[in-house]
mmCIF entry with sequence, helices, sheets and N, C-alpha, C, O atoms, coordinates in Angstrom:
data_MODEL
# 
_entry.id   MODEL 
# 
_entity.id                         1 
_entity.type                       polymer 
_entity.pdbx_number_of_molecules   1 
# 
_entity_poly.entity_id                      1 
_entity_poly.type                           'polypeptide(L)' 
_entity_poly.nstd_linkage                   no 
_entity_poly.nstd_monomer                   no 
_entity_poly.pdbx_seq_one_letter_code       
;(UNK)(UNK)(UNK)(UNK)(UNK)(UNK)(UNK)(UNK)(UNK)(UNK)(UNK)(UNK)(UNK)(UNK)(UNK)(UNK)
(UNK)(UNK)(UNK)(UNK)(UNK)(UNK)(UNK)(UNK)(UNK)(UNK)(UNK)(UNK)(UNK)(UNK)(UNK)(UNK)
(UNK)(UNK)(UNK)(UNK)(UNK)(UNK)
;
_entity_poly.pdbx_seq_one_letter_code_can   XXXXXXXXXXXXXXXXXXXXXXXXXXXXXXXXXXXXXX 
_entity_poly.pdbx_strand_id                 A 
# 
loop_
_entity_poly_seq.entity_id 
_entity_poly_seq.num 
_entity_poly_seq.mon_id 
_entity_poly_seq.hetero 
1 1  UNK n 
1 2  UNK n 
1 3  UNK n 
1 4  UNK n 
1 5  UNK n 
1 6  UNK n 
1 7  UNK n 
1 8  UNK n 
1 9  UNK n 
1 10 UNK n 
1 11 UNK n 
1 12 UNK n 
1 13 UNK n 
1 14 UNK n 
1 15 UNK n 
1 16 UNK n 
1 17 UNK n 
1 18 UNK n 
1 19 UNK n 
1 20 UNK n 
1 21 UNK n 
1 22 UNK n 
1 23 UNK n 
1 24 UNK n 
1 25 UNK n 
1 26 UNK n 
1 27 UNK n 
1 28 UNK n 
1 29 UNK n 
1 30 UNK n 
1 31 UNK n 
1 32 UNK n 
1 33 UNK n 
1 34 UNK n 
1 35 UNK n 
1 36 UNK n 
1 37 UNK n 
1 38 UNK n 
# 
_struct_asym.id          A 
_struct_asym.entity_id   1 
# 
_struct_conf.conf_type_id            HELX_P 
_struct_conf.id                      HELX_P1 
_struct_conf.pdbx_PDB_helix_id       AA1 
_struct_conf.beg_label_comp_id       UNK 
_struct_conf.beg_label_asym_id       A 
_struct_conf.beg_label_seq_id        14 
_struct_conf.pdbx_beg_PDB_ins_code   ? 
_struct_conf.end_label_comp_id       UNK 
_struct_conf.end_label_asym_id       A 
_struct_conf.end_label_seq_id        20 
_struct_conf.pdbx_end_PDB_ins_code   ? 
_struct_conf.beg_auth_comp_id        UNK 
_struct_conf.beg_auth_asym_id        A 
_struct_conf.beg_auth_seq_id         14 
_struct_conf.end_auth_comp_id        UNK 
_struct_conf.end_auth_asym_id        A 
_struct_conf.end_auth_seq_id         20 
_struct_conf.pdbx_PDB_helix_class    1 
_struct_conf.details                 ? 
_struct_conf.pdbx_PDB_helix_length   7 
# 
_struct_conf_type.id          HELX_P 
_struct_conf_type.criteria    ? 
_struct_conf_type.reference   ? 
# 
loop_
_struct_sheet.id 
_struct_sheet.type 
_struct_sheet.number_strands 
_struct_sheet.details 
AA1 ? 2 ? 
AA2 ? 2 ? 
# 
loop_
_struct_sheet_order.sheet_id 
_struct_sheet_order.range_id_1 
_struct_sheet_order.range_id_2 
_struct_sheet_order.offset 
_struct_sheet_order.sense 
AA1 1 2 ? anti-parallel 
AA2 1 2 ? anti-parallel 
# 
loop_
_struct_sheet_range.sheet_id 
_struct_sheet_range.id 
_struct_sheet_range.beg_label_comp_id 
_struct_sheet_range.beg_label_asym_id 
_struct_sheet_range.beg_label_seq_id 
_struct_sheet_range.pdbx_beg_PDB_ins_code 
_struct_sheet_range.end_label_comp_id 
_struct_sheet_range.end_label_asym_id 
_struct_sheet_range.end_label_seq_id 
_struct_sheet_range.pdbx_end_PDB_ins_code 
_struct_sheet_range.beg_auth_comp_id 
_struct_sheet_range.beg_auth_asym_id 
_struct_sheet_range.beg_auth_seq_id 
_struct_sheet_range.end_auth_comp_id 
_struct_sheet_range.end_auth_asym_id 
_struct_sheet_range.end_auth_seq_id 
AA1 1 UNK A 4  ? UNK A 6  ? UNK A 4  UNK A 6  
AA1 2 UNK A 9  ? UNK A 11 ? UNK A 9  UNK A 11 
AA2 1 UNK A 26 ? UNK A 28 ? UNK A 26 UNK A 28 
AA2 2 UNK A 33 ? UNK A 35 ? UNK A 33 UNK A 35 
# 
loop_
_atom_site.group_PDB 
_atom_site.id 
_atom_site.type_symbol 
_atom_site.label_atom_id 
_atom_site.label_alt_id 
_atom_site.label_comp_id 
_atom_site.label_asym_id 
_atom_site.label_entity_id 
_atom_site.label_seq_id 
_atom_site.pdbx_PDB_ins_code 
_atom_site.Cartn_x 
_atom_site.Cartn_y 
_atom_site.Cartn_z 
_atom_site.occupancy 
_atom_site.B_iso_or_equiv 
_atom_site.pdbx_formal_charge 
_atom_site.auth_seq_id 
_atom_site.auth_comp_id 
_atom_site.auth_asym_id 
_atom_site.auth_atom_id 
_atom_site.pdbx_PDB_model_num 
ATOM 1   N N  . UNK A 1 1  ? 120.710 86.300 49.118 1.00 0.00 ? 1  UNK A N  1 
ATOM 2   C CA . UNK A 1 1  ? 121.811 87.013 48.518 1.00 0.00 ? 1  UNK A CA 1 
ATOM 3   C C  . UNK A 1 1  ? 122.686 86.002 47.777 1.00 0.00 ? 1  UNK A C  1 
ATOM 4   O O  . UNK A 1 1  ? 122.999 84.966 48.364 1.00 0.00 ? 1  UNK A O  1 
ATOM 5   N N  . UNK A 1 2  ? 123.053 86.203 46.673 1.00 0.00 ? 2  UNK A N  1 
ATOM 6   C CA . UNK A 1 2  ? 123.856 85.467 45.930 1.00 0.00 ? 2  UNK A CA 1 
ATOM 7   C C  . UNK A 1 2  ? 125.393 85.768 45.675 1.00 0.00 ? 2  UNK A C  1 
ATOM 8   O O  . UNK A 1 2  ? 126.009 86.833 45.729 1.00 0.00 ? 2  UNK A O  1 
ATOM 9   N N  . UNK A 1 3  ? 125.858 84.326 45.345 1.00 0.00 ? 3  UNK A N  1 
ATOM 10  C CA . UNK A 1 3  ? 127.243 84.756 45.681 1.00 0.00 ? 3  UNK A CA 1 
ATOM 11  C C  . UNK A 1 3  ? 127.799 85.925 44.843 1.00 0.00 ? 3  UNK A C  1 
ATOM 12  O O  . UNK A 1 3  ? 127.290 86.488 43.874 1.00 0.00 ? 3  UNK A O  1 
ATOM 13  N N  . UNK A 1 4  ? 129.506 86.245 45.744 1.00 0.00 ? 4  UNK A N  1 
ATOM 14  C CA . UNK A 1 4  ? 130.096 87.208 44.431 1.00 0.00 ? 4  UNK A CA 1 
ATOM 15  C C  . UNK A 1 4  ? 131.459 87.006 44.404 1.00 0.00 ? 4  UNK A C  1 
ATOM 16  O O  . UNK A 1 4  ? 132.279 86.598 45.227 1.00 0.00 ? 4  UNK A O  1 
ATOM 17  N N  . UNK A 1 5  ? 131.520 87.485 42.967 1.00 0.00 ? 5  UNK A N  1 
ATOM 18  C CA . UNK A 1 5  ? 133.617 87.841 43.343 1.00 0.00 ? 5  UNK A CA 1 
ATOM 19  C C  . UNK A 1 5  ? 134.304 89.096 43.663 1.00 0.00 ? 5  UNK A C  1 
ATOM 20  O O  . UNK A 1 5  ? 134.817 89.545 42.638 1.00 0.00 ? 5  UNK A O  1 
ATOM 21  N N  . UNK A 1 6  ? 134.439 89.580 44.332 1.00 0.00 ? 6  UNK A N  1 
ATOM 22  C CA . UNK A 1 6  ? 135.059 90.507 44.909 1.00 0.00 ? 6  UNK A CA 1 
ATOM 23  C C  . UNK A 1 6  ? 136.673 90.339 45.040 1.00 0.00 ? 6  UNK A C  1 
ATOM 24  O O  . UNK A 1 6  ? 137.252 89.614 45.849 1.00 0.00 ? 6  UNK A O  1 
ATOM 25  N N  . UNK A 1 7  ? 137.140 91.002 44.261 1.00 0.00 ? 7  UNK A N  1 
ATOM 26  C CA . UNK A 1 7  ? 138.623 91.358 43.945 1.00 0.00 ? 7  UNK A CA 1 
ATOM 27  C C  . UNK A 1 7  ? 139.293 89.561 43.902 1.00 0.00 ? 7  UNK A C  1 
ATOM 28  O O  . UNK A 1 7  ? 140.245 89.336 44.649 1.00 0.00 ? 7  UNK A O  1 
ATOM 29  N N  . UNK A 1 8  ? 138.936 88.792 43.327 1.00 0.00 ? 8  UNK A N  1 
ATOM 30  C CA . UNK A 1 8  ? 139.394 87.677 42.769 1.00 0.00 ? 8  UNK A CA 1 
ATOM 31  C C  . UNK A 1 8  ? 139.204 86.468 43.516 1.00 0.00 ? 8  UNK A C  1 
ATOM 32  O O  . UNK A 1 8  ? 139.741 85.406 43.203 1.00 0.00 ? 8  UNK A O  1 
ATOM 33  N N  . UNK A 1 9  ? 138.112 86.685 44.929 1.00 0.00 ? 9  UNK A N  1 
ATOM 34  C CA . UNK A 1 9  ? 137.708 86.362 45.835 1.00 0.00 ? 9  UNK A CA 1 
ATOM 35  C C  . UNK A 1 9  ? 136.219 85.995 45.657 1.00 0.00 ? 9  UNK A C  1 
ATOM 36  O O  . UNK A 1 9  ? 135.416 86.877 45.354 1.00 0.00 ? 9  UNK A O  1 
ATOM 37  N N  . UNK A 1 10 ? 135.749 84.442 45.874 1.00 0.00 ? 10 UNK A N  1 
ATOM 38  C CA . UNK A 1 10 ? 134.262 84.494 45.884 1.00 0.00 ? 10 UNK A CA 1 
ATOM 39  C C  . UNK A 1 10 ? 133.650 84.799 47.429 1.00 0.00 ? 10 UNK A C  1 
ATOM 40  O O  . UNK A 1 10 ? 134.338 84.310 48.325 1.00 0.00 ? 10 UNK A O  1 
ATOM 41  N N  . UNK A 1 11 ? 132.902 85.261 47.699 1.00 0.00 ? 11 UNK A N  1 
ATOM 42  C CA . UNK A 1 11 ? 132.177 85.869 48.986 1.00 0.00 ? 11 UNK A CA 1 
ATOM 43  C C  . UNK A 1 11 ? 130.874 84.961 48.952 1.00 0.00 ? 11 UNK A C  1 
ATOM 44  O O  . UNK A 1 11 ? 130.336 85.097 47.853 1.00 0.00 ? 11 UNK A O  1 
ATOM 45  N N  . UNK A 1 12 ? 130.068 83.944 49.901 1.00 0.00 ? 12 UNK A N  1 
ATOM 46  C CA . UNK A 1 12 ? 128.785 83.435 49.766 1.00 0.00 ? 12 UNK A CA 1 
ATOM 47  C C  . UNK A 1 12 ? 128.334 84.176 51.252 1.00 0.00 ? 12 UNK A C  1 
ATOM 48  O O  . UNK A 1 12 ? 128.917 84.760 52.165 1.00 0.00 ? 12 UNK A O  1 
ATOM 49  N N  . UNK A 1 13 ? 126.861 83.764 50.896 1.00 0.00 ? 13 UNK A N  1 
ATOM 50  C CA . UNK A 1 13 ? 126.549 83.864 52.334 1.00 0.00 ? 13 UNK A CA 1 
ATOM 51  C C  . UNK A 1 13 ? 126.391 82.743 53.776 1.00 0.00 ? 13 UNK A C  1 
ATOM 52  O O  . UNK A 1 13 ? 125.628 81.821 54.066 1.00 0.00 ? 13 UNK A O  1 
ATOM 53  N N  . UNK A 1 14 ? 127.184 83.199 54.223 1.00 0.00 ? 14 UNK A N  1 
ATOM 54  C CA . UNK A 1 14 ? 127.049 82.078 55.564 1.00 0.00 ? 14 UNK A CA 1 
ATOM 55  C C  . UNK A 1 14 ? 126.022 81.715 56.489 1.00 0.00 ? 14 UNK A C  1 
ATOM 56  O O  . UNK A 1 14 ? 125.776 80.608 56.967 1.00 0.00 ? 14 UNK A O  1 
ATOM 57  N N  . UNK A 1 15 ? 125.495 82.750 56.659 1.00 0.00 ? 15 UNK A N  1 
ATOM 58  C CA . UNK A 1 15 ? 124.341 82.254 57.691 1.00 0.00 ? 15 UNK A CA 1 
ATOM 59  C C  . UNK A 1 15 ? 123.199 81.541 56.529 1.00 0.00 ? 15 UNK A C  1 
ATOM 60  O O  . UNK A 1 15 ? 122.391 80.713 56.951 1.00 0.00 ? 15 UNK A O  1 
ATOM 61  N N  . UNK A 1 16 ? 123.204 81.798 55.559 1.00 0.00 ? 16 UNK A N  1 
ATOM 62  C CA . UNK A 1 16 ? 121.844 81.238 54.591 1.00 0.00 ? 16 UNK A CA 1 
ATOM 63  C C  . UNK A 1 16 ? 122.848 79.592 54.670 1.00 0.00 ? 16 UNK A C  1 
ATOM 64  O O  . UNK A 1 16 ? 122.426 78.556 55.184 1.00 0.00 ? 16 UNK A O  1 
ATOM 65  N N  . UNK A 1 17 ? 123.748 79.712 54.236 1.00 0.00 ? 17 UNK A N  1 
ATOM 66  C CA . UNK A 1 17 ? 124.094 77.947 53.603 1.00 0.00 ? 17 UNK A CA 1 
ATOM 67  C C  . UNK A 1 17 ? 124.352 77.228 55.228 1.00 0.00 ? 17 UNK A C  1 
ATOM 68  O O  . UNK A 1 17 ? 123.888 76.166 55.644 1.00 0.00 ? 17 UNK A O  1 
ATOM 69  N N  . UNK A 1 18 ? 125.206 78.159 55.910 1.00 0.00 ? 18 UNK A N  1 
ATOM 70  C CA . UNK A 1 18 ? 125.054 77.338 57.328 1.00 0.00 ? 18 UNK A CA 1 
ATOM 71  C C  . UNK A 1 18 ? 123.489 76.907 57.995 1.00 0.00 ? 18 UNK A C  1 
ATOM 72  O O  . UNK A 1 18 ? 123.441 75.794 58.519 1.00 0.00 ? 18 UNK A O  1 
ATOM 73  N N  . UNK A 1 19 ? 122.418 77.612 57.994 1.00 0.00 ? 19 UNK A N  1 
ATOM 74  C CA . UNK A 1 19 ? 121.299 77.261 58.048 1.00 0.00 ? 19 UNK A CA 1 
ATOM 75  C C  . UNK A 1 19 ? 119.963 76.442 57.168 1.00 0.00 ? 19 UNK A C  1 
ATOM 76  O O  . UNK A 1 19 ? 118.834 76.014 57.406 1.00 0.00 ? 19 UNK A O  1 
ATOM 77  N N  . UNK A 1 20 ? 120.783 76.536 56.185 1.00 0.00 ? 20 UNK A N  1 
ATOM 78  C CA . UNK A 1 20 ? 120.453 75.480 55.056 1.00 0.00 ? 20 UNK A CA 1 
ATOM 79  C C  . UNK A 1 20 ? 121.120 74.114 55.561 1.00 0.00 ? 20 UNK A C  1 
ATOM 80  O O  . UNK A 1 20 ? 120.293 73.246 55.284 1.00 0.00 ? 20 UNK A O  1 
ATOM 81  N N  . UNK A 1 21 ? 122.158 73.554 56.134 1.00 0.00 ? 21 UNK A N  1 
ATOM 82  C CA . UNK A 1 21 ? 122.765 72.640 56.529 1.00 0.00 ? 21 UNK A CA 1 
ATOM 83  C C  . UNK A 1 21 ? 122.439 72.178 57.765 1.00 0.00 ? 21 UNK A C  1 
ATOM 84  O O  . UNK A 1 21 ? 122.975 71.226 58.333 1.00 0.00 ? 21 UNK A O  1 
ATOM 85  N N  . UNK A 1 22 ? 121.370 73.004 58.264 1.00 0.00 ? 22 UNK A N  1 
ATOM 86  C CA . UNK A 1 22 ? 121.053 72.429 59.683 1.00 0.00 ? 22 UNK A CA 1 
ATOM 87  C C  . UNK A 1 22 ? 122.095 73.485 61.041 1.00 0.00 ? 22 UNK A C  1 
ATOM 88  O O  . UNK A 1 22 ? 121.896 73.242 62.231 1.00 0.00 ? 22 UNK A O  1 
ATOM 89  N N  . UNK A 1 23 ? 122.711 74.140 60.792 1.00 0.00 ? 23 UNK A N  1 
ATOM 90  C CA . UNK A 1 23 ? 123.790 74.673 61.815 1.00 0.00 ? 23 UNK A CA 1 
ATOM 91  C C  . UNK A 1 23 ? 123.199 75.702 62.334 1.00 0.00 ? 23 UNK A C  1 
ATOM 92  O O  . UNK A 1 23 ? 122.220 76.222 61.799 1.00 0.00 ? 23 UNK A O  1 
ATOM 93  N N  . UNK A 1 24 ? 123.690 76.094 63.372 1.00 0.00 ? 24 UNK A N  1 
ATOM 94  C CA . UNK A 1 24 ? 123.530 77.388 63.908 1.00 0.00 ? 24 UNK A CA 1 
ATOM 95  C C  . UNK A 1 24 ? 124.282 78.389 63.501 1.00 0.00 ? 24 UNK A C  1 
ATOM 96  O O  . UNK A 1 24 ? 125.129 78.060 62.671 1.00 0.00 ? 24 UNK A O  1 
ATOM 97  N N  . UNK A 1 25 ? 124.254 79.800 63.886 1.00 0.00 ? 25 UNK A N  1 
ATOM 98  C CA . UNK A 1 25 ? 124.997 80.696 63.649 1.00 0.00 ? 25 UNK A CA 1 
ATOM 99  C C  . UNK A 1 25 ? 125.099 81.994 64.730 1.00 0.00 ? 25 UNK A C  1 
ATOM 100 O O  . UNK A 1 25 ? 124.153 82.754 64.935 1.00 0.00 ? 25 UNK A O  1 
ATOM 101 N N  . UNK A 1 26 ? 126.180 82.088 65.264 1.00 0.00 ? 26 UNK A N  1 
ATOM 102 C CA . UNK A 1 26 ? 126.231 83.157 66.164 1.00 0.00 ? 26 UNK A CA 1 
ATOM 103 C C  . UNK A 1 26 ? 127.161 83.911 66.136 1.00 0.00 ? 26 UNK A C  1 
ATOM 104 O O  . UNK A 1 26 ? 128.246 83.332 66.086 1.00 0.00 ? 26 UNK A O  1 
ATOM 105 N N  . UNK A 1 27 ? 127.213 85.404 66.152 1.00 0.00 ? 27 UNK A N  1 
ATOM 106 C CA . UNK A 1 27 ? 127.786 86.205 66.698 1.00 0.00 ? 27 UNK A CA 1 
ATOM 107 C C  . UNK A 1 27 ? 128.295 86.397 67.715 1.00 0.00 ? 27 UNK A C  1 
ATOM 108 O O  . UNK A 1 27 ? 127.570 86.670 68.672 1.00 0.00 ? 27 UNK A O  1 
ATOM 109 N N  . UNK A 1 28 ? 130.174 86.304 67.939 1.00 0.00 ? 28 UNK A N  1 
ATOM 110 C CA . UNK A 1 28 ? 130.479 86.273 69.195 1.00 0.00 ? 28 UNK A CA 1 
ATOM 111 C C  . UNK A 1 28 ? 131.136 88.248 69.345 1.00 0.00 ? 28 UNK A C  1 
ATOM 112 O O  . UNK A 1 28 ? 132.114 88.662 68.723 1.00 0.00 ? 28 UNK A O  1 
ATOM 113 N N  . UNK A 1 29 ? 130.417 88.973 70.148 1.00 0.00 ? 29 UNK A N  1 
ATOM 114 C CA . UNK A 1 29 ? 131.205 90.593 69.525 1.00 0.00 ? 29 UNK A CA 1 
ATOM 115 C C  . UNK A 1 29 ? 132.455 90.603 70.563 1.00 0.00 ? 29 UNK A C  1 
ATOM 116 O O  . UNK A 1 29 ? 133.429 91.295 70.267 1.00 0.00 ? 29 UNK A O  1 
ATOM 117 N N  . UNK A 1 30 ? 132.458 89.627 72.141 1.00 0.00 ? 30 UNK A N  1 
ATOM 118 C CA . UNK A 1 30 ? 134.061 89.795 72.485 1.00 0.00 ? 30 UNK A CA 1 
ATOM 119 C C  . UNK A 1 30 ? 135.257 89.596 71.380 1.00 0.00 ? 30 UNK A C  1 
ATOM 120 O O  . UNK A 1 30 ? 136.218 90.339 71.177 1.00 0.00 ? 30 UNK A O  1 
ATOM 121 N N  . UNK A 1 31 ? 134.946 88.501 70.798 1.00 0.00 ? 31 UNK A N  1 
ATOM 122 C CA . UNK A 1 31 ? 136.567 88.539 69.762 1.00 0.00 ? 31 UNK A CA 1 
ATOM 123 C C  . UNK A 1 31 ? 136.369 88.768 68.221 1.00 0.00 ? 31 UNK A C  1 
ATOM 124 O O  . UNK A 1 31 ? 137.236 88.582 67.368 1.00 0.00 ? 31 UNK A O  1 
ATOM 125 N N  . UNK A 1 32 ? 134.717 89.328 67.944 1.00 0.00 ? 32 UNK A N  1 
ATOM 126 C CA . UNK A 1 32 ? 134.266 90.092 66.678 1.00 0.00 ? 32 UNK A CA 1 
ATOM 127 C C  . UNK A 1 32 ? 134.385 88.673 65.421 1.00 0.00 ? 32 UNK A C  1 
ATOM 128 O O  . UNK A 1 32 ? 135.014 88.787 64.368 1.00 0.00 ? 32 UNK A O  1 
ATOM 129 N N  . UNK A 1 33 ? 133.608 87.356 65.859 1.00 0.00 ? 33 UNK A N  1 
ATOM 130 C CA . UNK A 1 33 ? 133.687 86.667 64.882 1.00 0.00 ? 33 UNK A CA 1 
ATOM 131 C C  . UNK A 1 33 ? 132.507 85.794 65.103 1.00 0.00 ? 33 UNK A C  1 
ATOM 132 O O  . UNK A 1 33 ? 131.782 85.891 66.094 1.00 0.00 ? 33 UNK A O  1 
ATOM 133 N N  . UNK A 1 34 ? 132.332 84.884 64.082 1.00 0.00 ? 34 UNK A N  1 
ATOM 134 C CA . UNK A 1 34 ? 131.261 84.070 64.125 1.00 0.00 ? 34 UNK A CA 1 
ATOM 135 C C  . UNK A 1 34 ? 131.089 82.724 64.541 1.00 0.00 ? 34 UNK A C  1 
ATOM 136 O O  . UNK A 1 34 ? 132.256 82.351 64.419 1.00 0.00 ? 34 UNK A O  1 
ATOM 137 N N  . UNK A 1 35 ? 130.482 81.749 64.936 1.00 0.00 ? 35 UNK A N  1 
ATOM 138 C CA . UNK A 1 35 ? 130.611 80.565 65.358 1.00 0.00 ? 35 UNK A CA 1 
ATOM 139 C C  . UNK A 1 35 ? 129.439 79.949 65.017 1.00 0.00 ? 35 UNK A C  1 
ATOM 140 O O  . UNK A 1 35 ? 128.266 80.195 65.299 1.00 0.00 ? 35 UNK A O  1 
ATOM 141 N N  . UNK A 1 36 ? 130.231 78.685 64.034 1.00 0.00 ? 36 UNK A N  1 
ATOM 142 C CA . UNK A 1 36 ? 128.714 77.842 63.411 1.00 0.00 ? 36 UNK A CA 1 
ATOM 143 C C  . UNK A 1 36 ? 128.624 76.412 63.697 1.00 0.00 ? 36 UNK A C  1 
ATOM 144 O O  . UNK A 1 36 ? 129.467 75.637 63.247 1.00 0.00 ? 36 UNK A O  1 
ATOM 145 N N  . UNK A 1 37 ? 127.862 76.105 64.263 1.00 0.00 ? 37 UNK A N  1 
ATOM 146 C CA . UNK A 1 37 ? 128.070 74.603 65.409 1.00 0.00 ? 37 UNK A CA 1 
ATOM 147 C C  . UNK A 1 37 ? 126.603 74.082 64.789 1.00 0.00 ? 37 UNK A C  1 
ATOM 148 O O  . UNK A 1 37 ? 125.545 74.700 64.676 1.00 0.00 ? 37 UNK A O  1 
ATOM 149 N N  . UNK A 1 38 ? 126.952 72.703 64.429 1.00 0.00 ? 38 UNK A N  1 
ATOM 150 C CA . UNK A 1 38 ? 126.125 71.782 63.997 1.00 0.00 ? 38 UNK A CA 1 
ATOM 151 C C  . UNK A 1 38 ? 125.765 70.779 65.383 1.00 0.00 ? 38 UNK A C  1 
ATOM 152 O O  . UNK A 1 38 ? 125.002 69.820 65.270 1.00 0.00 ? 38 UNK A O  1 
# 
């Protein structure tokens, strides 16, 4: 998925570039956010 601008805002995707970098990526749904640990 490629990036976008959305209302004057660029949006990328995180799990592709965080996993492109070597990181992990997880879903935490107790406090509804993400956590990316190298």
């Amino acid at each position: 998925m490629p990036a976008r601008i959305v209302e004057g805002r660029t949006l990328v995707p995180v799990r592709y570039i965080s996993e492109a970098l070597g990181a992990s990526v997880n879903w935490l749904p107790e406090t509804r956010s993400v956590e990316i640990v190298k």
